[in-house]
C-alpha positions in Angstrom: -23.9 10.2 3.4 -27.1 10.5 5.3 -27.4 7.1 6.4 -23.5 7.7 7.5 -24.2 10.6 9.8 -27.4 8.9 11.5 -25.2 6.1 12.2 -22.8 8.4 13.7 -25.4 10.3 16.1 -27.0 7.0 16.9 -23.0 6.0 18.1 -22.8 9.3 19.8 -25.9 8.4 21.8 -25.0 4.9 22.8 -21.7 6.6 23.9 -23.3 9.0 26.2 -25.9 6.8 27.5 -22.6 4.3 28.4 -21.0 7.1 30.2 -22.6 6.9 33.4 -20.9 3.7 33.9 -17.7 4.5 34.0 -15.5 6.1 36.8 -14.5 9.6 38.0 -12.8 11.4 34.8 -9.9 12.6 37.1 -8.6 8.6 36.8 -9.8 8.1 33.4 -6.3 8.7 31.2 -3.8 6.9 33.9 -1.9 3.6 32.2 -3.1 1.6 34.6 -6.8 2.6 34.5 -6.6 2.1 30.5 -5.7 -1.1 31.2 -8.3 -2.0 33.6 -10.9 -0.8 30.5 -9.2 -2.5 28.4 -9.7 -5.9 30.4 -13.3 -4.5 31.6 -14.7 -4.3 28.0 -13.4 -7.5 26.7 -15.7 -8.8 30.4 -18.8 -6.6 29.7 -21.6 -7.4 27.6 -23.9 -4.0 27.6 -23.8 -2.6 24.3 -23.8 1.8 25.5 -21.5 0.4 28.6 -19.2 -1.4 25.8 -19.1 1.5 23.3 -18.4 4.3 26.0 -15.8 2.4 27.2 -14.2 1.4 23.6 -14.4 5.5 22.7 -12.8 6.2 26.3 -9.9 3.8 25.7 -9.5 5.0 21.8 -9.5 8.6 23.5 -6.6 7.8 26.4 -4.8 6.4 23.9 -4.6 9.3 21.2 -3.7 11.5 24.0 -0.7 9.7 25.1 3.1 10.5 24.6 4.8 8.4 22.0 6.4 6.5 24.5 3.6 5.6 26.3 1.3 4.7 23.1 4.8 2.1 22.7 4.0 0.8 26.2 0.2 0.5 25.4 1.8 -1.9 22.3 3.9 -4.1 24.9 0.4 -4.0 26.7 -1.6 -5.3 24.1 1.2 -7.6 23.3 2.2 -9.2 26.7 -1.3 -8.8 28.9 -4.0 -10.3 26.5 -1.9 -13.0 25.0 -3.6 -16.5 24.8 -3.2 -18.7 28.1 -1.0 -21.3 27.2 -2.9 -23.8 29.0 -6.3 -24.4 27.7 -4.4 -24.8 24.8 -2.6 -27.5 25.4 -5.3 -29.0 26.9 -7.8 -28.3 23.7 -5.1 -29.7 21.6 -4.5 -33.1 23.7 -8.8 -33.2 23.4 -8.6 -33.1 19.5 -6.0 -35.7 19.6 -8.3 -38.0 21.3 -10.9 -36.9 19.5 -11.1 -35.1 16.3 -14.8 -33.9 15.7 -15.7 -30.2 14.7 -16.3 -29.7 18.3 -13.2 -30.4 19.9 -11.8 -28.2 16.6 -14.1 -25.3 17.6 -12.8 -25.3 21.0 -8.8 -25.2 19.9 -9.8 -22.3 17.5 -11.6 -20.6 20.5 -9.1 -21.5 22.9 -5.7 -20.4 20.8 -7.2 -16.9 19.6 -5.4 -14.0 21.2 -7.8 -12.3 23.6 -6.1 -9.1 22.0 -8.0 -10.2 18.6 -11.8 -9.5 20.3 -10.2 -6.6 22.0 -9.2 -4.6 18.6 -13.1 -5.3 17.4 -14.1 -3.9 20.2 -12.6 -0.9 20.2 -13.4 -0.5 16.4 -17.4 0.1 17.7 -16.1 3.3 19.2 -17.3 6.2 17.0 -14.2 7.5 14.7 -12.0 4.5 16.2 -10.4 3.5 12.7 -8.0 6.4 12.2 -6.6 5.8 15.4 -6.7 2.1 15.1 -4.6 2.7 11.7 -2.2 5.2 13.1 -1.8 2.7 15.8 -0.7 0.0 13.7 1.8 2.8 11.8 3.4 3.5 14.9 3.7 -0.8 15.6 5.5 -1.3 12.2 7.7 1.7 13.2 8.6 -0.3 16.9 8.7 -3.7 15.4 12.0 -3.0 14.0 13.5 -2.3 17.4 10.8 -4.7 19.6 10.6 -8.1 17.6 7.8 -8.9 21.0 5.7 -7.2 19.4 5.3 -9.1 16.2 2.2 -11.3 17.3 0.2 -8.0 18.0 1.4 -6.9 14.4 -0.1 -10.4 13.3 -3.6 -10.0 15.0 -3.3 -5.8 13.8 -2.4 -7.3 10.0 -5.7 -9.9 10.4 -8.1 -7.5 11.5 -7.7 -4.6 9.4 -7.2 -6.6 6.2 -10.5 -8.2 7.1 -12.1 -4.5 8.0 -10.8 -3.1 4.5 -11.6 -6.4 2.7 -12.1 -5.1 -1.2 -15.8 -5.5 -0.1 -16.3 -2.8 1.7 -14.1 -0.5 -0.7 -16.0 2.2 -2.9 -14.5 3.2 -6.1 -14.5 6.7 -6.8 -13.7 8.8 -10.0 -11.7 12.2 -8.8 -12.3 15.2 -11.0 -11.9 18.8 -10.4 -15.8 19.0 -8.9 -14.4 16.6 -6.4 -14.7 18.6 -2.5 -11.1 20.3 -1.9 -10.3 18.1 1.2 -10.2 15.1 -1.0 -8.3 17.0 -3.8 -5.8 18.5 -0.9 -5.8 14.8 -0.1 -4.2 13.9 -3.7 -1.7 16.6 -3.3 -0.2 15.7 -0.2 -0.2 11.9 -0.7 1.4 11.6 -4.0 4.0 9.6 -3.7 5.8 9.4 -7.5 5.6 12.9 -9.2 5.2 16.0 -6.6 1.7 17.8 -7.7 3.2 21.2 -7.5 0.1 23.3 -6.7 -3.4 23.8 -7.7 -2.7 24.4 -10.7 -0.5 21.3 -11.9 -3.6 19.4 -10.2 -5.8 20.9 -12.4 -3.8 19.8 -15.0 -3.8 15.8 -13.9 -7.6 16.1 -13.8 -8.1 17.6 -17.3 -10.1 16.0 -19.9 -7.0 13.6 -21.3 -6.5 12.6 -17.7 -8.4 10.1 -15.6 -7.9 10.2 -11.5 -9.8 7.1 -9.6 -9.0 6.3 -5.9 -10.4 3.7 -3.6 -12.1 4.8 -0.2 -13.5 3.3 2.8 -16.5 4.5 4.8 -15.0 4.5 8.1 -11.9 6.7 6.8 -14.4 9.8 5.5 -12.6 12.0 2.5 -9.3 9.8 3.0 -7.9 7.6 0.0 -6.7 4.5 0.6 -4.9 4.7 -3.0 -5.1 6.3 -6.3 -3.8 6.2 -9.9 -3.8 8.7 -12.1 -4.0 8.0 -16.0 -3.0 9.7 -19.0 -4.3 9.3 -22.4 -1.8 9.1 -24.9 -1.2 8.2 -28.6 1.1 4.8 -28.6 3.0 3.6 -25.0 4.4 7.0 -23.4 7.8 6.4 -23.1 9.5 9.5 -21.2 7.4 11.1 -17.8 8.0 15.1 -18.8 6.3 15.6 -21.2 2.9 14.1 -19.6 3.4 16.1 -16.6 3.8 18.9 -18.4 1.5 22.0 -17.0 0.3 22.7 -20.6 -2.6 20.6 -22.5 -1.5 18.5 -25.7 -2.5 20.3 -28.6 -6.1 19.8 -30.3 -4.8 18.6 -33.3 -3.0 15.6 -31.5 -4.0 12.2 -33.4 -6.7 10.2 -31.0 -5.5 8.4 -27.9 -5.4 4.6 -28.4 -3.6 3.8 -25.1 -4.2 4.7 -21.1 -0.9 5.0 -19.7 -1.1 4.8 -15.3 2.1 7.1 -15.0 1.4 7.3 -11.2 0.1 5.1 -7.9 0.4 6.0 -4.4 -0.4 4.2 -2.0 -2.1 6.8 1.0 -2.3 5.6 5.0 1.3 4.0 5.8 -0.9 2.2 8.6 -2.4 -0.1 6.1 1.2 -1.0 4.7 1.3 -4.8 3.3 -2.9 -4.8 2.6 -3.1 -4.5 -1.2 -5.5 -2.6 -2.6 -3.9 -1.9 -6.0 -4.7 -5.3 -7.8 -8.3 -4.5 -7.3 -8.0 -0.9 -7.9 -6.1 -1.9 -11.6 -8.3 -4.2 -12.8 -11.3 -1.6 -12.2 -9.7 1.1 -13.6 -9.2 -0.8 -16.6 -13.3 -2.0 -16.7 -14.1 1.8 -16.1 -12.1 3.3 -19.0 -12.9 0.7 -21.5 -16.8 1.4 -21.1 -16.2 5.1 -21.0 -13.9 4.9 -24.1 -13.7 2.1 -25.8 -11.4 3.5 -28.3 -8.5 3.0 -25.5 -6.9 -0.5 -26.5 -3.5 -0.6 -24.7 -3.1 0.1 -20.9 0.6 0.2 -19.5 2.1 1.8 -17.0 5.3 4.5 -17.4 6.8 3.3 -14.0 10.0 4.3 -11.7 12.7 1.8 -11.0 13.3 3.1 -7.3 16.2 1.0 -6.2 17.9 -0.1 -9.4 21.0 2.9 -9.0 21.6 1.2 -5.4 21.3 -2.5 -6.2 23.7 -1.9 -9.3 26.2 0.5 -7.4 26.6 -0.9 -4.2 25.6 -5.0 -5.5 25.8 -5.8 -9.0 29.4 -4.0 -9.7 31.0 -6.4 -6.7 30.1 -9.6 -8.3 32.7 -11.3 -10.3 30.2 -11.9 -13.3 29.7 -7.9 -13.6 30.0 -6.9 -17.3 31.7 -3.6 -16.4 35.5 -2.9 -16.7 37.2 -1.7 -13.8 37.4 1.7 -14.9 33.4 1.4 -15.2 33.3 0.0 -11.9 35.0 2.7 -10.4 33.3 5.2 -12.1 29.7 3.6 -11.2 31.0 3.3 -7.5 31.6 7.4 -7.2 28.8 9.4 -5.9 26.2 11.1 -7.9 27.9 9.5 -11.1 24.5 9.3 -12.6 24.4 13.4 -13.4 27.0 13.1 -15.6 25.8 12.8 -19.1 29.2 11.6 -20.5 29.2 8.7 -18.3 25.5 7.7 -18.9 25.9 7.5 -22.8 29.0 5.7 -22.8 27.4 3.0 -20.7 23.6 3.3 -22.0 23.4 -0.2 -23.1 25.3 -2.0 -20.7 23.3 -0.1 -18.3 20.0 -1.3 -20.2 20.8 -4.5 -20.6 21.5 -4.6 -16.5 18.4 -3.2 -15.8 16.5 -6.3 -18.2 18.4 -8.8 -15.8 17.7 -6.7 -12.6 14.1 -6.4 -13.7 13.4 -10.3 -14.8 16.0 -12.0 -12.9 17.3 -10.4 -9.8 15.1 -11.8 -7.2 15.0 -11.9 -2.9 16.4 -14.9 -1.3 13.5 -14.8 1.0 10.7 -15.6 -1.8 12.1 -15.9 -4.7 9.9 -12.5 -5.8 12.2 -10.3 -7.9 13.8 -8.2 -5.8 11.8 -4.6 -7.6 9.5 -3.6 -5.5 7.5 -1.9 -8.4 7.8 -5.0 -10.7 6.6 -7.1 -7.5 3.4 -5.4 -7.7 2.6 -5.2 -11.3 3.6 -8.7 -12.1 1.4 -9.9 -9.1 -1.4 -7.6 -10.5 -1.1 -9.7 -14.2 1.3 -7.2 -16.3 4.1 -7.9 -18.5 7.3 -6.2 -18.6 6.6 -4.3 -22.6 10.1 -1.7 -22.4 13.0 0.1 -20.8 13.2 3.4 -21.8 16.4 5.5 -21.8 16.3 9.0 -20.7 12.6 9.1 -19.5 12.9 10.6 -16.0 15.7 13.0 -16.5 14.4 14.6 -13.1 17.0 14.8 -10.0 15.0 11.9 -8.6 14.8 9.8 -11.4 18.1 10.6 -12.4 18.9 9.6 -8.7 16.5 6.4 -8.3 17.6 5.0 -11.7 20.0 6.9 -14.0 16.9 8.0 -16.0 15.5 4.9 -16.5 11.8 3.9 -16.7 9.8 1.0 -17.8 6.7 0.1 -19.6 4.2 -2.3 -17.6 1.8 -3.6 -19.5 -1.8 -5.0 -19.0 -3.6 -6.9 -22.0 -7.1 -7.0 -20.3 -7.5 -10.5 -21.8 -4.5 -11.9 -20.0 -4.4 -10.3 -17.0 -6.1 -13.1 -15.3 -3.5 -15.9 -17.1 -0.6 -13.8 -15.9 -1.4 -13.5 -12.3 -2.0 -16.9 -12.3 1.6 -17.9 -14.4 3.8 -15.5 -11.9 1.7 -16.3 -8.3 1.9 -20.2 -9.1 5.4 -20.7 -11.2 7.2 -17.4 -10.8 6.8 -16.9 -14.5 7.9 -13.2 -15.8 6.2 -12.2 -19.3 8.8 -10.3 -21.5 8.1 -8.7 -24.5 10.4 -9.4 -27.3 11.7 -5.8 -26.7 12.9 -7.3 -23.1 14.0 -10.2 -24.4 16.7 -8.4 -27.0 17.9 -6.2 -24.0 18.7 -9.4 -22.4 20.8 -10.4 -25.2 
């Protein structure tokens, strides 16, 4: 932390001592001057000049309207492009003549001057929030501006490089953690609302683990963070561990770590995985601190199952459902009505096993779960489907109730990742396996 703040008044000082350079303050924040700076620091080579102007640009830019932060995208987008021709021309060189120099030069040559740019402007003191919020608001756009997709390339290449796992710390959250990370965990949860202080306490309790990853140039903001129960046997219904009350002492000993939530914290990072790593760790730091813990799974949301099966599944002529079924699965809110669920529990099962293990996007063959994407990809195997374990209004909403088991053997986690990146291979267990029959 010391070393941190030095760094940060040694930054304030080269910022100061670059000021002189630039012009009257009265034309600092117009478009057009911002992009003159912009153009003027990818040109300069002075190191205070280049840093006062990086934390000028950063500072234009956080004061601007939303619509003129989009035109500062197009900007970016349109202005520092690379010039198609030395391209061409580097390209027709390494045809003639392909040595590392001529290879150097098409590199050089064909990166976007937009690329240097975004470093530079990273040198500013406090640049990275902005930087991310930047690219948060470009995801937003890209939807509606498809030009913009090359800046979103160069935005995805340099920040995955900045938050590369290597520059990550790993961090244990407890209740002795400051209050703005702990506010932190309350406002970024992302599967089970932490209602309060007090039901925060409760997820940092001595049966509970919390660990998060942070970066250094993001101070007392998580990137991600799991939180862990400890349990006797693979939890199988989310109440009861989030339950504001502590098990009772006479409990038998926890064998298994179940990860019953994982939230993922700045939307500006989207598509940058951290979790893999974070897993993996998690696992390492638990089975040193206890080493009584043998199982680790996961009690995990199926967020778009009720959708795909109501508004996909029911359509297709192979659908195991009866027309009545079909029309009753087709109504809104169908899923609060008990009757209807236990009459079609184990079709509804067994079409979650198939949607789970089979169902898969056209674009990459991936299964189509966004949750299941992840764990799979992170080495887990697909252990249950448990009825009735989110009877919540949104997992009653998300999924009929439904929840499944992910879990990680720690010595296969490394086999599986390998197995589903290389051949697409899904590990059931043989719990899976008789839902699919």
């Amino acid at each position: 932390m010391a070393v941190q703040m030095w760094m940060s008044q040694m930054l304030d000082v080269i910022v100061d001592m670059g000021r002189h350079y630039l012009d009257s303050p009265g034309k600092r924040h117009s478009f057009d001057y911002v992009q003159e700076m912009c153009q003027t620091l990818l040109d300069r080579k002075g190191e205070a000049s280049g840093t006062a102007l990086a934390k000028e640009i950063i500072n234009s830019y956080d004061k601007m309207k939303p619509e003129v932060k989009v035109r500062f995208l197009i900007m970016l987008t349109t202005e520092f492009a690379p010039d198609p021709e030395p391209i061409i021309q580097a390209s027709k060189d390494y045809i003639k003549k392909q040595d590392a120099a001529n290879l150097f030069n098409l590199n050089k040559v064909s990166e976007a001057p937009r690329l240097e740019l975004l470093r530079l402007l990273n040198i500013a003191p406090g640049a990275m929030p902005s930087l991310v919020a930047m690219r948060l608001l470009l995801l937003n756009e890209i939807k509606k501006r498809p030009m913009l997709r090359p800046l979103e390339t160069d935005m995805f290449h340099v920040l995955s490089s900045w938050f590369n796992r290597g520059f990550l710390s790993f961090q244990q959250i407890d209740w002795n953690t400051p209050a703005v990370i702990l506010e932190k965990l309350i406002a970024y949860e992302a599967v089970h609302e932490i209602k309060g202080w007090r039901d925060l306490r409760r997820r940092l309790s001595e049966d509970r683990r919390c660990f998060a990853f942070f970066h250094p140039a993001l101070l007392n903001e998580p990137l991600i963070f799991v939180e862990v129960a400890f349990t006797k046997g693979i939890a199988e219904k989310i109440q009861p561990l989030l339950e504001l009350n502590k098990q009772n002492k006479k409990s038998p000993t926890p064998d298994t770590a179940i990860f019953y939530s994982i939230s993922n914290c700045q939307e500006g990072l989207k598509g940058i995985s951290f979790g893999n790593f974070l897993i993996k760790q998690v696992v390492d730091s638990i089975t040193k601190e206890l080493p009584q813990i043998k199982t680790f799974s996961t009690l995990s949301p199926i967020p778009k199952f009720n959708k795909w099966l109501s508004t996909d599944y029911i359509k297709r002529k192979t659908s195991i459902f009866t027309a009545n079924e079909k029309k009753q699965l087709s109504q809104d809110n169908w899923f609060n009505d008990e009757q209807i669920r236990k009459k079609l529990r184990k079709k509804i099962t067994h079409i979650c096993a198939i949607y789970l293990s089979q169902e898969k996007k056209r674009k990459n063959n991936k299964p189509f779960d966004p949750v299941t994407r992840f764990h799979l990809g992170n080495g887990a195997e697909i252990e249950n489907i448990n009825w009735d374990a989110d009877i919540s209004e949104t997992g009653l909403k998300q999924s009929a109730g439904l929840m499944v088991n992910y879990k990680y053997n720690p010595l296969k986690i490394i086999s599986n990742h390998e197995s589903y990146v290389n051949e697409g291979k899904i590990i059931l267990s043989s719990k899976v396996k008789k839902l699919l029959n």
